[in-house]
C-alpha atoms as a printed R data frame, in Angstrom:
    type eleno elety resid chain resno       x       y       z
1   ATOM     1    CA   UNK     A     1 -11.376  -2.891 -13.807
2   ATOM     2    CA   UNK     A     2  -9.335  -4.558 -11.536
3   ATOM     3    CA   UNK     A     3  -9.743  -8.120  -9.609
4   ATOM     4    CA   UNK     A     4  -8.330  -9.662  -6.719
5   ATOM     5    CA   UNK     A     5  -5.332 -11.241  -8.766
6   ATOM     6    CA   UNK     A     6  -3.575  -8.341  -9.175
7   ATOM     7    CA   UNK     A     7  -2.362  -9.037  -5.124
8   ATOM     8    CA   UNK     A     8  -1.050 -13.576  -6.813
9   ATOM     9    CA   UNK     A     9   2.360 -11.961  -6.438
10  ATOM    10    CA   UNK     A    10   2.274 -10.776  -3.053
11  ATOM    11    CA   UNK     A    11   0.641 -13.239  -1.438
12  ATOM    12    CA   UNK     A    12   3.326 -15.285  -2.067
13  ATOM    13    CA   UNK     A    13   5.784 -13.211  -1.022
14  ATOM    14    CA   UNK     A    14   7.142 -14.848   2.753
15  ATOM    15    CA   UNK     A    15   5.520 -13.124   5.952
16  ATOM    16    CA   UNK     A    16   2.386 -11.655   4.091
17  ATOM    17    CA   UNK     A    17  -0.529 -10.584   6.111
18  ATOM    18    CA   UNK     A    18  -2.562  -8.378   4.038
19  ATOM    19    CA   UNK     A    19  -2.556  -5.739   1.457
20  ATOM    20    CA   UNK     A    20  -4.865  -3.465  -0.051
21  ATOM    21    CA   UNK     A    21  -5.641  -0.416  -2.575
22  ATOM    22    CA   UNK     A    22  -7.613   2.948  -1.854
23  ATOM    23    CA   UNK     A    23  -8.350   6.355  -3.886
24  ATOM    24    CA   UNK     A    24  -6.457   8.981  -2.500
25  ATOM    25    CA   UNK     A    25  -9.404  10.056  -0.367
26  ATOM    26    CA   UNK     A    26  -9.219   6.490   1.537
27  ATOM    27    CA   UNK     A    27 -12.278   4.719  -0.090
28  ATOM    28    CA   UNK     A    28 -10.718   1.356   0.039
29  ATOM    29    CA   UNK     A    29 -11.050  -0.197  -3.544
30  ATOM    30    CA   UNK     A    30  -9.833  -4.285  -3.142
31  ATOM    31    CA   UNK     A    31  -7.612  -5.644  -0.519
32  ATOM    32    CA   UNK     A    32  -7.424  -9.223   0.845
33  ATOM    33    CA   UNK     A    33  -5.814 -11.008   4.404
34  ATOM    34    CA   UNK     A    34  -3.898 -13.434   5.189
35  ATOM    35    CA   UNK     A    35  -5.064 -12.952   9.077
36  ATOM    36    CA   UNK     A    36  -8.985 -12.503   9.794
37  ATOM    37    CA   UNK     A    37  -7.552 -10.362  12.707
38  ATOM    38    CA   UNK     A    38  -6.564  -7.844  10.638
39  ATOM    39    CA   UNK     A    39  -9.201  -5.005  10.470
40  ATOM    40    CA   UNK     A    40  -7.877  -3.735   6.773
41  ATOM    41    CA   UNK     A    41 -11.447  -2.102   6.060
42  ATOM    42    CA   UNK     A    42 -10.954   0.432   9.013
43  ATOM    43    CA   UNK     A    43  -7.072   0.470   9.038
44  ATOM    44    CA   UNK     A    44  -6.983   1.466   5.316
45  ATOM    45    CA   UNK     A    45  -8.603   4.638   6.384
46  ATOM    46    CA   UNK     A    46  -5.967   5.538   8.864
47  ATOM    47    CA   UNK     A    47  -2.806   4.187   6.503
48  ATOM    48    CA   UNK     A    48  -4.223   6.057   3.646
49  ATOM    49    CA   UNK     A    49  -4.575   9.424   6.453
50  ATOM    50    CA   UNK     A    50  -0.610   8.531   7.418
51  ATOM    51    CA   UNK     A    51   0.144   8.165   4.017
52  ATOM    52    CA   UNK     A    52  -1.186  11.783   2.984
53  ATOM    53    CA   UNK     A    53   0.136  13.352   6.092
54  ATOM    54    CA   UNK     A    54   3.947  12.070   4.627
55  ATOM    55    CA   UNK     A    55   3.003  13.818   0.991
56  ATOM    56    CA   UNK     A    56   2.144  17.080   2.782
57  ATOM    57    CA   UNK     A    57   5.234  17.162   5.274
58  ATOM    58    CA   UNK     A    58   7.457  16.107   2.232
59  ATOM    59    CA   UNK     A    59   6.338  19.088   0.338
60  ATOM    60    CA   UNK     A    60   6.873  21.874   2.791
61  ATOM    61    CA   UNK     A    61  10.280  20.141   3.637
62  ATOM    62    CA   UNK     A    62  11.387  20.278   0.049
63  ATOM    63    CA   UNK     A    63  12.195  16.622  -0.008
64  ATOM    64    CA   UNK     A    64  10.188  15.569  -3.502
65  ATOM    65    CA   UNK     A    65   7.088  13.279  -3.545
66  ATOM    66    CA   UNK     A    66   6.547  10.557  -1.117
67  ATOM    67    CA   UNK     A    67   6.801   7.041  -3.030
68  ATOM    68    CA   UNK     A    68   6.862   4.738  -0.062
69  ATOM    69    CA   UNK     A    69   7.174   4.383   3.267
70  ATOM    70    CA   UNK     A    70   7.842   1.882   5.735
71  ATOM    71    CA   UNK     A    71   6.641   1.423   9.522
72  ATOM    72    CA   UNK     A    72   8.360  -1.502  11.726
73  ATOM    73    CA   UNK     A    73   6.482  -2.259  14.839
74  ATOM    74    CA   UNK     A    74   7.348  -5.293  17.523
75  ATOM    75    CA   UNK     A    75   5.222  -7.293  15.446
76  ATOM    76    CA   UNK     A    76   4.998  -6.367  11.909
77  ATOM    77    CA   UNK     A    77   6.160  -3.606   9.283
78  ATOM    78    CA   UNK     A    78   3.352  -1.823   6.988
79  ATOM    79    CA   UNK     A    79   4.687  -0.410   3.807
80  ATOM    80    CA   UNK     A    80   2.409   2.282   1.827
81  ATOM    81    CA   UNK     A    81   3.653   3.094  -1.576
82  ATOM    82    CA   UNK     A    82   1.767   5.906  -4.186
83  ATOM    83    CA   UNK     A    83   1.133   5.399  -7.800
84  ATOM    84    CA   UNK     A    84   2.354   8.989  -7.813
85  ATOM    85    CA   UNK     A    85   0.838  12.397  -7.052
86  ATOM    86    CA   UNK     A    86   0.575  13.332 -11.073
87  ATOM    87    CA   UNK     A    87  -0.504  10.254 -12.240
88  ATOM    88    CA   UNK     A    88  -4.189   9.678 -13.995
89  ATOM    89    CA   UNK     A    89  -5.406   7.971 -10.801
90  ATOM    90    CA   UNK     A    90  -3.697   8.604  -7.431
91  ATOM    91    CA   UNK     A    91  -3.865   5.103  -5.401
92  ATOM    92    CA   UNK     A    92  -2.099   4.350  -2.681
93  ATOM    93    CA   UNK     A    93  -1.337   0.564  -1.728
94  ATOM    94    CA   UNK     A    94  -0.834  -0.836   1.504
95  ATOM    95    CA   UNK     A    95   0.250  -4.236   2.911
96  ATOM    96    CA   UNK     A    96   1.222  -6.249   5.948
97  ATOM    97    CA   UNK     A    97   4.335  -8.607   6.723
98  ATOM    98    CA   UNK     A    98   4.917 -10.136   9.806
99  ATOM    99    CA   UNK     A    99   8.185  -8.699  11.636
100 ATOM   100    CA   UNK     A   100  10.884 -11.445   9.976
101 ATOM   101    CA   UNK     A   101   8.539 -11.568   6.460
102 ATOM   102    CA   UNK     A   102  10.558 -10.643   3.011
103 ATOM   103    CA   UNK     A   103   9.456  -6.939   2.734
104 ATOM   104    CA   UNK     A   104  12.654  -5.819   0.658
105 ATOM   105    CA   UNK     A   105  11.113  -8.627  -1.839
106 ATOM   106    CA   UNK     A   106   7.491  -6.692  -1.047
107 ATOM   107    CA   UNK     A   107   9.083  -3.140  -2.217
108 ATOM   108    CA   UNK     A   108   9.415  -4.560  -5.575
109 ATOM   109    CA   UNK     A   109   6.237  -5.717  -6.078
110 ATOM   110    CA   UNK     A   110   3.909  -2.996  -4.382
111 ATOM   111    CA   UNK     A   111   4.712  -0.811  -7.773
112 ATOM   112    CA   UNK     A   112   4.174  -3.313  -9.977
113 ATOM   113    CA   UNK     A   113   0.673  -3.522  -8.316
114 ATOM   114    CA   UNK     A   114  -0.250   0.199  -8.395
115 ATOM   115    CA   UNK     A   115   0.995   0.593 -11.929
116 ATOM   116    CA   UNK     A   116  -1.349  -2.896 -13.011
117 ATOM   117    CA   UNK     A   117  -4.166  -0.902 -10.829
118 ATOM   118    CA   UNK     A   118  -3.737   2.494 -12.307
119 ATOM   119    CA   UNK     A   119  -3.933   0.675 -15.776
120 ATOM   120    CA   UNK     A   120  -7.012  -0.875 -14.709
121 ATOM   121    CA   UNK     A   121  -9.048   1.868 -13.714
122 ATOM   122    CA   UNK     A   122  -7.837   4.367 -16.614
């Protein structure tokens, strides 16, 4: 099982907005916000779509498993990171920093979170 403190470290983290962690097939399992604009019930959905769309394109290029990936936007940057394709449970974690928030800090601590999650629900 896992609880809502597996996300104490990046919370913290400077610029946080939100994070979350779905099933492969984009059933949303925990998240939490920062901002009660934030839709992350629907948005998880279309991250977790993005995300899979990235593992099939890196596949037929040849280019090895997607681990993470980062959007910027005016506003904000989104990074989605995978537990990995072969693990025992495929997640996929999501979160949200403003524009100027500490997301190099953020790439450390997104696997940290899917590993603690995969451990979890094995």
């Amino acid at each position: 099982m896992i609880s809502e403190s597996i996300f104490d470290d990046i919370k913290q983290i400077n610029g946080y907005l939100g994070t979350g962690i779905s099933q492969y097939t984009g059933d949303l399992l925990l998240f939490d916000k920062a901002d009660s604009k934030i839709n992350l019930e629907e948005t998880a959905v279309i991250f977790n779509d993005v995300f899979r769309s990235s593992h099939s394109l890196s596949k037929k290029l040849s280019l090895g498993k997607t681990t993470l990936m980062e959007i910027s936007t005016e506003n904000a940057k989104i990074l989605m990171a995978c537990s990995g394709e072969d693990a025992s449970i495929h997640l996929h974690a999501f979160a949200i920093f403003r524009q100027d928030g500490n997301v190099a800090l953020a790439k450390m601590v997104l696997p940290k979170i899917l590993r603690e999650s995969v451990a979890g629900l094995s």
